[in-house]
Each structure stands twice: as structure tokens, then as C-alpha cells.
N, CA and C of each residue as an Amber inpcrd file, in Angstrom:
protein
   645
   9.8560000  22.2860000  -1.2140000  11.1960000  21.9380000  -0.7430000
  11.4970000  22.5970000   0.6000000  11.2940000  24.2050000   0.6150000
  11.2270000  24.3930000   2.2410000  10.4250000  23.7990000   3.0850000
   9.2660000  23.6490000   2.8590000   8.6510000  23.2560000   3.7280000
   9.2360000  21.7160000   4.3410000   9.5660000  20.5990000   3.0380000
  10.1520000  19.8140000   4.0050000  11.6600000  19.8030000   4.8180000
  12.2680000  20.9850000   4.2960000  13.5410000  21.1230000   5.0850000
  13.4420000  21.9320000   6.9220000  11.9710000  22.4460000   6.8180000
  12.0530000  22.8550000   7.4280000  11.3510000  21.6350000   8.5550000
  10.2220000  21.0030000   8.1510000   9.9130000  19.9710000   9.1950000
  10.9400000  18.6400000   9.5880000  11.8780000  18.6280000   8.6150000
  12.8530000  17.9660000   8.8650000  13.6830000  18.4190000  10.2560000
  13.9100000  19.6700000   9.9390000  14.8810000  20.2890000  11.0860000
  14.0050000  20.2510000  12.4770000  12.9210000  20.8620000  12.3410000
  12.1320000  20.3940000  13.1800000  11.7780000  19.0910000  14.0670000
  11.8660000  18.2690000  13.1920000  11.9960000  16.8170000  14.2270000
  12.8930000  16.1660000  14.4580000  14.3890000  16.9570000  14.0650000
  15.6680000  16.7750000  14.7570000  15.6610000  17.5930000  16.0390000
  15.4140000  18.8540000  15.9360000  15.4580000  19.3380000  17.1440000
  14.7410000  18.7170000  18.5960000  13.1730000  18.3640000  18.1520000
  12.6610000  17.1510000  19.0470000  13.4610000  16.0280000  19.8370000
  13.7430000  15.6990000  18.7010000  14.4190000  14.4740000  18.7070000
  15.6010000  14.6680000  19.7340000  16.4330000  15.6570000  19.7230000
  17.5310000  15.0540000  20.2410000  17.8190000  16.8870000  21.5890000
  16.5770000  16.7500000  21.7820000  16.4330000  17.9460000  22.7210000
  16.8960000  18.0990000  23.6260000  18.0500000  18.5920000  24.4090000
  18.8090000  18.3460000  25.8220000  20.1270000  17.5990000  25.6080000
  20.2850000  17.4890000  23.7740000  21.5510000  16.1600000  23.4460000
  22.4350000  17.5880000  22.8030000  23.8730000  16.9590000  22.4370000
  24.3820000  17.6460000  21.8210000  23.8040000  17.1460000  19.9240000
  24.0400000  18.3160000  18.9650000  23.5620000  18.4540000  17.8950000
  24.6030000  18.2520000  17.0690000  24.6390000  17.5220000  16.1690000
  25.5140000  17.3210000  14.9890000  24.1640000  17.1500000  13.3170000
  25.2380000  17.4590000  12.3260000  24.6220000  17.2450000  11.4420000
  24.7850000  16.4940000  10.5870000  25.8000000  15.7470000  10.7340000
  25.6610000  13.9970000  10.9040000  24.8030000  13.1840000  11.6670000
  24.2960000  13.4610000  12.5900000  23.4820000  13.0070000  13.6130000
  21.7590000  13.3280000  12.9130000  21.7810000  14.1540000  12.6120000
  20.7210000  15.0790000  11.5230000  20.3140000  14.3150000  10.2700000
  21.4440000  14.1550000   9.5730000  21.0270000  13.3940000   8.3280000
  20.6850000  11.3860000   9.0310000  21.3660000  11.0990000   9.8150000
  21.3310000   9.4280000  10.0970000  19.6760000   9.6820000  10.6650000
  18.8080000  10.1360000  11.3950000  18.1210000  10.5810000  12.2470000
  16.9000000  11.1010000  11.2150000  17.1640000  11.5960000  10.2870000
  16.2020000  12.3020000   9.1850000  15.4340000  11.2920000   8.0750000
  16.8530000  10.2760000   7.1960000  16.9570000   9.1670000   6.8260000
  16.4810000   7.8860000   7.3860000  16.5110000   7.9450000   8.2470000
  16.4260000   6.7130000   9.0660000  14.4720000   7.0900000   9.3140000
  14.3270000   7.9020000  10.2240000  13.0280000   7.9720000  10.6690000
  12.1180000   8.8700000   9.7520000  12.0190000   9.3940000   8.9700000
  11.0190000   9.9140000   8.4720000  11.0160000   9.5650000   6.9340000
  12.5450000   9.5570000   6.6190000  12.0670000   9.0290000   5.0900000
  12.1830000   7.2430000   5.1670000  12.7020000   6.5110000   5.8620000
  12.8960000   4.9390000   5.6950000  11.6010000   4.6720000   6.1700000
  10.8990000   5.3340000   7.5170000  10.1450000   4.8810000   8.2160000
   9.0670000   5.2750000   8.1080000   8.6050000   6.6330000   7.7850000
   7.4560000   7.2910000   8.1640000   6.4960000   7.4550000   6.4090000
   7.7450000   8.1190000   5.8420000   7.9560000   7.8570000   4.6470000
   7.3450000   6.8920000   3.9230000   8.4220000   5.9980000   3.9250000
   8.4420000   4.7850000   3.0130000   6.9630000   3.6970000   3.3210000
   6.6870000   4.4580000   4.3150000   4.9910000   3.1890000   4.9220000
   4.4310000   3.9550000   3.6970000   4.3250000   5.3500000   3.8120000
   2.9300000   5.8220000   3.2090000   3.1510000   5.5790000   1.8300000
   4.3350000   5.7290000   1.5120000   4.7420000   5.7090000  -0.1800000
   4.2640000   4.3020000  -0.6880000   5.0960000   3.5350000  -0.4210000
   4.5610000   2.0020000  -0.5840000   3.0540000   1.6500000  -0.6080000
   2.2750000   1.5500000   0.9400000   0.9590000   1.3880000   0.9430000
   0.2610000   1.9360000  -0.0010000   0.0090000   3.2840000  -0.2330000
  -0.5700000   3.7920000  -1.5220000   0.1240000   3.3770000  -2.3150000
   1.1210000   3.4330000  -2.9900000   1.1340000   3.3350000  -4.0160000
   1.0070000   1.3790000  -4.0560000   1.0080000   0.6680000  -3.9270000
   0.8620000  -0.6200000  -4.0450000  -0.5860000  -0.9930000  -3.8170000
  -1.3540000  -0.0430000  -3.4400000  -2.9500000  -0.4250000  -2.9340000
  -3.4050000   0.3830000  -4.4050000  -2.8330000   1.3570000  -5.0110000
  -3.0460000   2.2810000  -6.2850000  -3.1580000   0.9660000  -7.3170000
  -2.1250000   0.5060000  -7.0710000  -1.6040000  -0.4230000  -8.5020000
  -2.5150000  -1.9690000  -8.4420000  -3.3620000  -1.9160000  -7.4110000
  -4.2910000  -3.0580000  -7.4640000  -5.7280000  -3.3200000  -7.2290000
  -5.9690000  -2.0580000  -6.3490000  -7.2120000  -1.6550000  -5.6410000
  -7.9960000  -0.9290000  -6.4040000  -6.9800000   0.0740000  -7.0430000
  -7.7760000   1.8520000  -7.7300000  -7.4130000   2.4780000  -6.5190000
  -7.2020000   3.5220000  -6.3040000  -6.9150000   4.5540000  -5.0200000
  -7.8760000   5.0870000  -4.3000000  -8.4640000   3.5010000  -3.9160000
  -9.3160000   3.7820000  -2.7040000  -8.9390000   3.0410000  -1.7030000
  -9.5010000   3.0820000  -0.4750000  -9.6320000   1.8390000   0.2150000
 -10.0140000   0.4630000  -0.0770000  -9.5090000  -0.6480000  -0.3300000
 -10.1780000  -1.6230000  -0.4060000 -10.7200000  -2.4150000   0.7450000
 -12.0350000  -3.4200000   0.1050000 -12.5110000  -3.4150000   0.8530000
 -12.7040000  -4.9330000   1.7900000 -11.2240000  -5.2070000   2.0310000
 -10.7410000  -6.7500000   2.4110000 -11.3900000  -6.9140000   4.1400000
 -11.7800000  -7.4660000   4.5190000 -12.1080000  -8.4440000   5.6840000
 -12.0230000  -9.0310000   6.1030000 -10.7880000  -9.4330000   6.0190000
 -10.3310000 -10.8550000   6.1920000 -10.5070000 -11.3590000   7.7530000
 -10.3360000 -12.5430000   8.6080000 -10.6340000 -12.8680000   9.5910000
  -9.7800000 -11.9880000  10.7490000 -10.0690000 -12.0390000  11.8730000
  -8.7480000 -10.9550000  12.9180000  -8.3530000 -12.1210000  13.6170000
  -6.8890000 -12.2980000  13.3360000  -6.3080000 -13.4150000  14.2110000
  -5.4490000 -11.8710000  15.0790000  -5.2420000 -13.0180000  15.8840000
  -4.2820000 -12.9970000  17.2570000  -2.9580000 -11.9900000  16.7640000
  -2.5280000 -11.7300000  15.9380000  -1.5220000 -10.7400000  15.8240000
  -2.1620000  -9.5430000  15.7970000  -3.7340000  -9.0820000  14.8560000
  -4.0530000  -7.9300000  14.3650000  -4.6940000  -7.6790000  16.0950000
  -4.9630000  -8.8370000  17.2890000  -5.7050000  -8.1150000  18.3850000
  -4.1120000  -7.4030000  19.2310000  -3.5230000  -7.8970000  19.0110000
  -2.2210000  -7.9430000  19.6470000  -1.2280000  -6.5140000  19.2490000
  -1.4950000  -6.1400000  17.6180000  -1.2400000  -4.7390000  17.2830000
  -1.8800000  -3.5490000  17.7270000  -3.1650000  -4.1710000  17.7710000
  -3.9160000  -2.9800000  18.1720000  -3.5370000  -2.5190000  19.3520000
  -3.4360000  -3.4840000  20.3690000  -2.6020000  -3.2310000  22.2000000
  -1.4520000  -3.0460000  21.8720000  -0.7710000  -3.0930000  21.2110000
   0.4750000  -2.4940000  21.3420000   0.3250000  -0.7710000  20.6270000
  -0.2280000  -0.5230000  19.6470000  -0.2640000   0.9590000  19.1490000
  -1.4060000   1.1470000  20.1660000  -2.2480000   0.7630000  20.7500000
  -2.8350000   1.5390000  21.8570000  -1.8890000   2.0140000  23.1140000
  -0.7910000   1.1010000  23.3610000   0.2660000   1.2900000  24.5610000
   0.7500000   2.0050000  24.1910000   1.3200000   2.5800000  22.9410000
   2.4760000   3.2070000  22.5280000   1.8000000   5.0360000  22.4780000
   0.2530000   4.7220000  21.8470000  -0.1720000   5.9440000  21.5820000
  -0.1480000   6.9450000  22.8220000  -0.7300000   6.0230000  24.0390000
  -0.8710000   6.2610000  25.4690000   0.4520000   7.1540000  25.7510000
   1.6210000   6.2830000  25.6770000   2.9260000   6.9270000  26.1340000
   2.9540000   8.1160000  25.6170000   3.1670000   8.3430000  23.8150000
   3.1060000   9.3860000  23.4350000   2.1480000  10.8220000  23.7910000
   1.4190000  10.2220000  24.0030000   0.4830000  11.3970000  24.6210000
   0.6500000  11.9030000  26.1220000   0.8500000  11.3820000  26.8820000
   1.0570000  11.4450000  27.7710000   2.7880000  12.1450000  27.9710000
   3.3850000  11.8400000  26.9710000   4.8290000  12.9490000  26.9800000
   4.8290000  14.1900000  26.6160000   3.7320000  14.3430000  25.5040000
   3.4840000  15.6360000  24.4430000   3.0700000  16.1780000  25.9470000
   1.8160000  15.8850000  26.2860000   1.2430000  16.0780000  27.5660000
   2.2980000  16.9050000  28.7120000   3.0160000  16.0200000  29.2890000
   4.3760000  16.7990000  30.1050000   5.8910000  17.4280000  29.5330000
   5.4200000  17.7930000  28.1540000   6.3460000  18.3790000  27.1410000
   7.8000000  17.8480000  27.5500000   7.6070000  16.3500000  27.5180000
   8.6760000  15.4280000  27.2820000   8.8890000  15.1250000  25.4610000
   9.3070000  16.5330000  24.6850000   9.3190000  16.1320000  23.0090000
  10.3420000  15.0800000  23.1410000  11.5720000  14.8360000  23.3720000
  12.1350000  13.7950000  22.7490000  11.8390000  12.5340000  23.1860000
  11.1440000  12.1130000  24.4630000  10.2510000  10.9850000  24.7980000
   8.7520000  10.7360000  23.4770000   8.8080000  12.0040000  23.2180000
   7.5440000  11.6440000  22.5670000   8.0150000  11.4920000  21.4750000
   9.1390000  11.7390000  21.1340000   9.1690000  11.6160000  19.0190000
   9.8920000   9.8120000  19.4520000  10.2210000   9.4970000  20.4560000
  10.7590000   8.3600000  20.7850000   9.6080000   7.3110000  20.3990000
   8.3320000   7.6720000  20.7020000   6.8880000   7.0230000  21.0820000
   6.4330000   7.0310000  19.6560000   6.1650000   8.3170000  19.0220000
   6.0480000   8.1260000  17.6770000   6.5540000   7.2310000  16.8600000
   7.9990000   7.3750000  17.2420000   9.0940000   6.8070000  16.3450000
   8.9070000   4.7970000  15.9500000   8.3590000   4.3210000  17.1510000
   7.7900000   3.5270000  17.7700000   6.5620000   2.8020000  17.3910000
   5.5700000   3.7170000  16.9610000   4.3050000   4.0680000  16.4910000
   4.4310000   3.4660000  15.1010000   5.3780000   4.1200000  14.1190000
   5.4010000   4.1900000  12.8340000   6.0100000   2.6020000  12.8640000
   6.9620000   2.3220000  13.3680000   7.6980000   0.8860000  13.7710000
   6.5920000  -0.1840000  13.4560000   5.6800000  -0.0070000  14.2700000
   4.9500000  -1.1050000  14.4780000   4.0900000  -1.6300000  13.1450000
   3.9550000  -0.1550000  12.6200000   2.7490000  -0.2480000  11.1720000
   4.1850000  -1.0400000  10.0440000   5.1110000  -0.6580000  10.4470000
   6.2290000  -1.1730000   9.1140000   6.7240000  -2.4930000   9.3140000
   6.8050000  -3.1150000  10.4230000   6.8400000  -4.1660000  11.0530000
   5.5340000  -5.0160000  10.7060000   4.4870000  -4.9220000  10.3050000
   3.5130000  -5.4140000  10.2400000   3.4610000  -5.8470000   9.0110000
   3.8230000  -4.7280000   8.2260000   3.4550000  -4.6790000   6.6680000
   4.7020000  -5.3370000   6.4350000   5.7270000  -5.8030000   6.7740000
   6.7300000  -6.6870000   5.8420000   6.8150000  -7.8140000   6.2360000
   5.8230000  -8.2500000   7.9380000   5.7400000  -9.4470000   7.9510000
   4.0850000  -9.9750000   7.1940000   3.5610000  -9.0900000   6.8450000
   2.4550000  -9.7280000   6.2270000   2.6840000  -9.8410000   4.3620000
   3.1370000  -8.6960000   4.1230000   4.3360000  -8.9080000   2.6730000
   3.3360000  -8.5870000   1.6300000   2.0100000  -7.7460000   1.9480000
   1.2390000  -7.6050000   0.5280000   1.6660000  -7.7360000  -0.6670000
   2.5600000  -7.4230000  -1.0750000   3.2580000  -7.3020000  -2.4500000
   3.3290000  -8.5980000  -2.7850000   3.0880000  -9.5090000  -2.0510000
   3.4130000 -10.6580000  -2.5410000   1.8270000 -11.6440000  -2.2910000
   1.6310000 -11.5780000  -1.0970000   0.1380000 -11.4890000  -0.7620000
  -0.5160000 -11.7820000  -2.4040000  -0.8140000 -10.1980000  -2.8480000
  -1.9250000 -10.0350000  -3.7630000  -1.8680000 -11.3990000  -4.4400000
  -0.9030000 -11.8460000  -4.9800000  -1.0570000 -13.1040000  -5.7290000
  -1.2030000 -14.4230000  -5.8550000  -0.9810000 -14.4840000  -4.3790000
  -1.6260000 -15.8270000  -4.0080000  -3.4800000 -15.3320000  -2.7590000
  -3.4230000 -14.4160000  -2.1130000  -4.4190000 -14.5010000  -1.6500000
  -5.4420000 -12.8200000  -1.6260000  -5.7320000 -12.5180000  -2.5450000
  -6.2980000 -11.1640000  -3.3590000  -6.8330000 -10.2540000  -2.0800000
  -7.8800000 -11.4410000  -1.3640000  -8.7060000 -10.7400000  -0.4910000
  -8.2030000 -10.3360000   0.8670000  -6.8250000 -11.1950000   1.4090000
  -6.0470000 -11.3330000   2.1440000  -5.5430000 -10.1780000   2.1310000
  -4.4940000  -9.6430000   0.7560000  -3.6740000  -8.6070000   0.9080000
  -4.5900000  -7.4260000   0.8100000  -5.9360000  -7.3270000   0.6960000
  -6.6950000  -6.1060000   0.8720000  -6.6400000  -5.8560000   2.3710000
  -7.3580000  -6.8510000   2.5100000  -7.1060000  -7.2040000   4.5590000
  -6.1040000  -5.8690000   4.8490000  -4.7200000  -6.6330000   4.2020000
  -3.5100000  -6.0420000   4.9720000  -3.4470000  -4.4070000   4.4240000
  -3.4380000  -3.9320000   3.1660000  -3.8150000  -2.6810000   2.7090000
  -4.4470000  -2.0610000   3.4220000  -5.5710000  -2.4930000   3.7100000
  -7.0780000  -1.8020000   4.1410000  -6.3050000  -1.2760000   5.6280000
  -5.8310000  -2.1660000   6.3150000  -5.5080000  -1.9580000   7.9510000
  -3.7610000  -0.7610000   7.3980000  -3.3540000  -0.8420000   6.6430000
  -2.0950000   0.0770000   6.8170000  -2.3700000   1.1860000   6.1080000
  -3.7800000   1.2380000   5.3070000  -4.0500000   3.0290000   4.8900000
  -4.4660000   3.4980000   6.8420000  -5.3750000   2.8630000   7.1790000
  -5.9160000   3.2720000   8.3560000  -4.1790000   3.8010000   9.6050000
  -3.3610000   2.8140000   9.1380000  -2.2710000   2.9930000   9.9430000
  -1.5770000   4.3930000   9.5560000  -1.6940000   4.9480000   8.3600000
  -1.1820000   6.1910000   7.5640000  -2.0070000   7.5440000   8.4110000
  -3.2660000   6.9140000   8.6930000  -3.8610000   7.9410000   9.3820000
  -3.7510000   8.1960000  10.6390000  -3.7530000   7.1100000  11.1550000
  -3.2510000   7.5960000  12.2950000  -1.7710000   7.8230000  12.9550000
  -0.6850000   7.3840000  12.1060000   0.5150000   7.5480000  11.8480000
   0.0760000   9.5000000  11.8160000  -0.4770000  10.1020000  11.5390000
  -0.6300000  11.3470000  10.4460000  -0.9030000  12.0700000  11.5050000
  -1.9960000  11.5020000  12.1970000  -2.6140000  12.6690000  13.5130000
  -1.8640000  12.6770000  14.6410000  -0.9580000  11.4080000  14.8910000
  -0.0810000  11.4780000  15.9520000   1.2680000  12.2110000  15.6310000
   1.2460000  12.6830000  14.1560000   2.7800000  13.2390000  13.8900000
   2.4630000  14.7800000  14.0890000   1.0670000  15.1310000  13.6020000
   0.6030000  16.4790000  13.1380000   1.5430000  16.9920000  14.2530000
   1.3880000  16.7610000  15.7430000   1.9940000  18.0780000  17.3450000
   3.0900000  18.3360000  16.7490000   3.8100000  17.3340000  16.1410000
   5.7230000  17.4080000  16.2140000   5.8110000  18.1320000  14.5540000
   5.2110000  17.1660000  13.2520000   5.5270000  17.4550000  12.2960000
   4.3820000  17.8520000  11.1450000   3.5460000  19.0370000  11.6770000
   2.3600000  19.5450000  10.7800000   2.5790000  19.3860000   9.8190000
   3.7100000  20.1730000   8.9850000   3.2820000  20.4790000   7.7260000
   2.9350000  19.3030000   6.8410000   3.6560000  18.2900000   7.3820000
   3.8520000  16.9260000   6.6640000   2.6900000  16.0520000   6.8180000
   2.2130000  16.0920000   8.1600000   0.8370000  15.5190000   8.3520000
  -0.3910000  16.0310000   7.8270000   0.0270000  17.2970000   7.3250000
  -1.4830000  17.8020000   6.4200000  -1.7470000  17.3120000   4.8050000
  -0.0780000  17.0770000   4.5520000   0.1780000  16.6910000   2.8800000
  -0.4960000  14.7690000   3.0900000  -0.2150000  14.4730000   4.2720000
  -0.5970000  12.8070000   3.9690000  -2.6750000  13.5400000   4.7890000
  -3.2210000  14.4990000   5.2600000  -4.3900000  14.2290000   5.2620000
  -4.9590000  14.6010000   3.9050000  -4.3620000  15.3230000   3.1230000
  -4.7880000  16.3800000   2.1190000  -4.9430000  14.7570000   1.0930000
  -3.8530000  14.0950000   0.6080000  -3.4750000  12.6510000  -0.0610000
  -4.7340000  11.6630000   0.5940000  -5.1640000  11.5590000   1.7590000
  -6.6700000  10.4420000   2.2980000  -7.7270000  11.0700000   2.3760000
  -7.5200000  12.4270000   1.5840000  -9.1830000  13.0350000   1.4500000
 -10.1690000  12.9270000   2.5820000  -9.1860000  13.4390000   3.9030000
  -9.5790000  13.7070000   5.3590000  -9.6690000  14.8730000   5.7520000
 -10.4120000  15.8270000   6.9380000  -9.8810000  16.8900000   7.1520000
  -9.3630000  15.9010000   8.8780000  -8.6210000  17.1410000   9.3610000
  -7.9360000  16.9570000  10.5600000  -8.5970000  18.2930000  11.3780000
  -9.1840000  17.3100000  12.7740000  -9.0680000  18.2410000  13.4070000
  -8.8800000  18.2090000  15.0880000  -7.6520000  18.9250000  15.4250000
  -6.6900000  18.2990000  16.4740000  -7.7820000  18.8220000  17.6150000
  -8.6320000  19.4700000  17.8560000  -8.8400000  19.7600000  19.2760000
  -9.8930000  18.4770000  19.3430000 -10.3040000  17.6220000  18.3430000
 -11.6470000  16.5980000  18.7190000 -11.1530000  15.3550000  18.0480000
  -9.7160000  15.0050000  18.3840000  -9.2880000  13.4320000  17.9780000
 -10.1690000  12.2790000  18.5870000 -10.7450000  11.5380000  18.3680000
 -11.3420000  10.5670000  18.5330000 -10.0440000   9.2170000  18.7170000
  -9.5050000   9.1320000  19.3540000  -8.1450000   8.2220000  19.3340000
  -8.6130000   6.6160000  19.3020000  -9.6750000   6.5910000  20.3470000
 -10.2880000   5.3760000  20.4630000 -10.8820000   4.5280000  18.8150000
 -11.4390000   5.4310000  17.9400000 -12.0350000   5.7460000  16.7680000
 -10.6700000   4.8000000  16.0410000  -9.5340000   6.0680000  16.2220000
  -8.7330000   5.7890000  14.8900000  -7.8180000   4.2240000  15.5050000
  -7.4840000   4.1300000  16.9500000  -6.7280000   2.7940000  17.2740000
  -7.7500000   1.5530000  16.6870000  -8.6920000   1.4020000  16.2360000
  -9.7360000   0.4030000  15.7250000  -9.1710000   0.3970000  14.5110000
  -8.6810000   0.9320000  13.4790000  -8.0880000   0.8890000  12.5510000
  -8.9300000   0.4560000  11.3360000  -9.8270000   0.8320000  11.3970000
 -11.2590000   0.6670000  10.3810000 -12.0170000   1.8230000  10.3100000
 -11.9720000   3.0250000  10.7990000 -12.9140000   4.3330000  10.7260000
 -12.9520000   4.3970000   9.2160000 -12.0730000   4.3740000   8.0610000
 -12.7450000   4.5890000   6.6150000 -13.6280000   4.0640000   5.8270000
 -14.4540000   4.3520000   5.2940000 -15.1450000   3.3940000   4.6240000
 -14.7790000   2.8720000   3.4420000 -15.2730000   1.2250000   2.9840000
 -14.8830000   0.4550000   1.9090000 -15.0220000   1.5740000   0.4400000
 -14.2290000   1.8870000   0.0970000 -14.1690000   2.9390000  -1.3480000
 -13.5670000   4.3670000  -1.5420000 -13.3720000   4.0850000   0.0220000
 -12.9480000   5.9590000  -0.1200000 -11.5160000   6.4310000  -0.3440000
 -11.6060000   7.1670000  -1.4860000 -10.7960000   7.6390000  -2.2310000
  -9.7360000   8.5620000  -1.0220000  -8.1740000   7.8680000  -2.0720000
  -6.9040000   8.4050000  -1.9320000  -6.4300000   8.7740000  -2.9230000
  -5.5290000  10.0600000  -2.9470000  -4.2530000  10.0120000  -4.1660000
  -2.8020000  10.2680000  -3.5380000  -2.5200000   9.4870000  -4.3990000
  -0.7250000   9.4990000  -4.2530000   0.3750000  11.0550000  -3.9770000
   0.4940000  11.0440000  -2.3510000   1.0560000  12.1600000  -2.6060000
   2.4930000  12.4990000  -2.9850000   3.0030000  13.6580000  -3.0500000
   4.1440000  14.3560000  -3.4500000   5.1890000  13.2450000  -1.8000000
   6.4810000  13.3940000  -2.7760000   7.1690000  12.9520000  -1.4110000
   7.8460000  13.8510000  -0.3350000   7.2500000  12.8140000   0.9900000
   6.5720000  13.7470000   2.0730000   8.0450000  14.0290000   2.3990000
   9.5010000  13.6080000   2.5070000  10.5710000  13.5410000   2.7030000
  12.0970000  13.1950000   2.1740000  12.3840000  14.4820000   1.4230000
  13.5090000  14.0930000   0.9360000  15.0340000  13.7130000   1.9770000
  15.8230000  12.4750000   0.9710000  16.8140000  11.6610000   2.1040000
  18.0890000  13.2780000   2.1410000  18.6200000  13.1800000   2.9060000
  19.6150000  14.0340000   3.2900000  20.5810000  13.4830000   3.0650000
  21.7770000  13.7870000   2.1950000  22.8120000  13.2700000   1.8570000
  24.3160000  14.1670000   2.2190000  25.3820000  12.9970000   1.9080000
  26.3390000  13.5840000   2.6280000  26.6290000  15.1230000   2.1530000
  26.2240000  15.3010000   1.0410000  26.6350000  17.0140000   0.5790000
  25.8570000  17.8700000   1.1520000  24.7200000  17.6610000   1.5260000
  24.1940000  17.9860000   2.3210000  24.7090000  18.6130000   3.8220000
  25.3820000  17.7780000   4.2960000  25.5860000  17.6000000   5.7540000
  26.7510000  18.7980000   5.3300000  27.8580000  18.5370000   4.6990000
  29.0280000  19.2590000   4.4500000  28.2010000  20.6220000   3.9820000
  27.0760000  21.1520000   3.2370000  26.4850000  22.3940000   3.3490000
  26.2050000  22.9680000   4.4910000  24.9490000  21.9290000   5.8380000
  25.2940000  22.7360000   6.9050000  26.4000000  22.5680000   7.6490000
  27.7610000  21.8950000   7.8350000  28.3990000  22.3850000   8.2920000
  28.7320000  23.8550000   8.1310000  28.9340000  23.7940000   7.1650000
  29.9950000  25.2920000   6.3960000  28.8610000  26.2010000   6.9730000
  27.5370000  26.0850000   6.4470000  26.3250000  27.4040000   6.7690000
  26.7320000  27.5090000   8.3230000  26.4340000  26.6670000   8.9110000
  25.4200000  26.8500000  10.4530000  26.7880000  25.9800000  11.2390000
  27.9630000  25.3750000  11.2670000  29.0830000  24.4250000  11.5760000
  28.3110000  23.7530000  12.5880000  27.0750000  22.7980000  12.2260000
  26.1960000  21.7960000  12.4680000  25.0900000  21.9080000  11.5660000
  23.8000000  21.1050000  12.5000000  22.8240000  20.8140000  12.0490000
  22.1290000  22.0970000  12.4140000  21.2360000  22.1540000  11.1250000
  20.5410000  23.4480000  10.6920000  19.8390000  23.4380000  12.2080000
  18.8210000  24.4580000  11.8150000  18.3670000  24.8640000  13.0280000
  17.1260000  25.2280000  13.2960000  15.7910000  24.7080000  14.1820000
  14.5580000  24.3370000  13.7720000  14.1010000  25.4260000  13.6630000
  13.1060000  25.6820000  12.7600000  12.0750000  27.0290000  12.8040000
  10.3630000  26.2570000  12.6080000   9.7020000  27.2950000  13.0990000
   8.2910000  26.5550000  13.1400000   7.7790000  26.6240000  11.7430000
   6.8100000  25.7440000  11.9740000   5.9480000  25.5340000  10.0760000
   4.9630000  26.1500000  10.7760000
């Protein structure tokens, strides 16, 4: 529980670095991007690839049309930016880029709709599985700069190690580096939602939003 309160606070402070701070602003900002967005990809994908696959990778192939060449250039554009901000310690440009990042993998997955997929086209919605565990990972290594602790619980969950000084970026934007079988488990949730009692706690503590400390 600390640990995610504390990477929470942490990528508010990013986030809104050079802005004024509220903790209303904190919870919409917390909710919104890490548990709706960042969150809810990894929760879903595993667990919906669990409930059909076994908790591995499956091992779908489906053909690469014109959207999956078209994702890849766009999370290659986006990764670029982000790096290139971390780079000139532009953090709230970069959690902007991230933010962005995760967008694209969730955007993908509800216009391709696995959940619904599996039952009319089996090998299809592996396809789409197969490409959004790969998106979890690299969702994971691009969060590690801003939000470690959290990116180690989703490498620890894909039975990966991480290791930031020898990212292979080129590797992971291909979105196929795992192999057909390799085991996942369902992790703990990476982000609890922040609610209004919440917010009315740090007022009273801190009269705002808490206040980042490192993981």
C-alpha cells in the first residue's frame, strides 16, 4: 500500500511540475492515468489472455495489416519524444509522452475488442493478446525513469528481468521480443483509485496534494 501511494505521488509531482498543485487535481490525474489507463491495460490483457490462453503468451500470428504497421510508427514517434524529454529533464513533457504511450496500447485494444474477438475469431484475438502483453512491456520499461516501483511489479508479473542501462528499444517497438509460451502471472493491483475521502485526508494532512518522495 505504501509503495503505491508513494509512486502515485510521485507521478503527480512529474506530472504537473512548474503547475500549481491541488489534490483534487491529484486524485482526477492518478485515476484517470495510471489506474484507468496504465492500470486497467495490464489488468484486463492478463487477465483475459489468463482466462483463454493459460498465462502465457499466446501464440497468434495473425496477418499485419496497415493499422498494426501504422502503431508501431506511432509508439516509435511517441517513444522518441519521451526520451528525448527524460533526456533534457523535461518530466512533465515526458509523463505527457508516456501518458500518450499507454493511450495508444488502450486505443488499440478496444478497437480490436478481444473479449469479443475470442469467439468469433480464436486465432485473431491471440494476434491481438499476443501484441498487448508485448505492449505491457514496453508500457513497463518506459514507465520504470518516472514510476519504478510499479514497473518492477508488472516485470516481476512477465517473468522478465529489467535492465535500464541496455534497453534494446528498437527490440521492444517490434512488439514480438517474447516467445510463443512464455509464462505470466496475474499481478497484485498495480494502482489503487483515489477517492474523494481521500482527497479531504490530504487536504487536512498536507492542505493539498501529498507530496512526492522517492521509491
Amino acid at each position: 500500500m505504501v509503495g503505491r501511494r508513494v509512486t502515485a505521488a510521485w507521478y503527480h509531482a512529474r506530472s504537473v511540475l512548474g503547475r500549481p498543485r491541488s489534490a483534487r487535481g491529484f486524485r482526477e490525474l492518478i485515476n484517470k492515468d495510471l489506474v484507468g489507463n496504465f492500470g486497467n491495460f495490464v489488468n484486463r490483457t492478463l487477465t483475459l489472455t489468463s482466462r483463454h490462453f493459460s498465462s502465457q503468451v499466446p501464440g497468434g500470428r495473425g496477418a499485419v495489416t496497415e493499422v498494426e504497421v501504422q502503431l508501431k510508427a506511432d509508439c516509435a514517434r511517441v517513444v522518441l519524444e519521451y526520451r528525448n524529454h527524460l533526456r533534457h529533464t523535461e518530466f512533465r513533457k515526458a509523463v505527457q509522452a508516456l501518458r500518450e504511450l499507454w493511450s495508444l496500447g488502450n486505443g488499440h485494444l478496444d478497437a480490436r475488442a478481444p473479449w469479443t474477438l475470442v469467439h468469433e475469431d480464436e486465432e485473431a484475438a491471440a494476434t491481438v493478446l499476443r501484441t498487448a502483453i508485448h505492449f505491457i512491456r514496453l508500457f513497463a520499461v518506459a514507465a520504470h525513469p518516472v514510476i519504478p516501483h510499479s514497473a518492477d511489479k508488472v516485470f516481476d508479473a512477465l517473468h522478465v528481468i529489467h535492465h535500464p542501462e541496455s534497453v534494446d528499444w528498437n527490440d521492444l517497438l517490434e512488439l514480438n521480443g517474447l516467445v510463443d509460451g512464455h509464462p505470466f502471472k496475474l499481478p497484485e493491483i498495480l494502482f489503487r483509485r483515489v477517492e474523494p475521502a481521500d482527497v479531504e485526508a490530504y487536504d487536512r494532512r498536507f492542505g493539498g496534494a501529498p507530496q512526492a518522495r522517492s521509491t
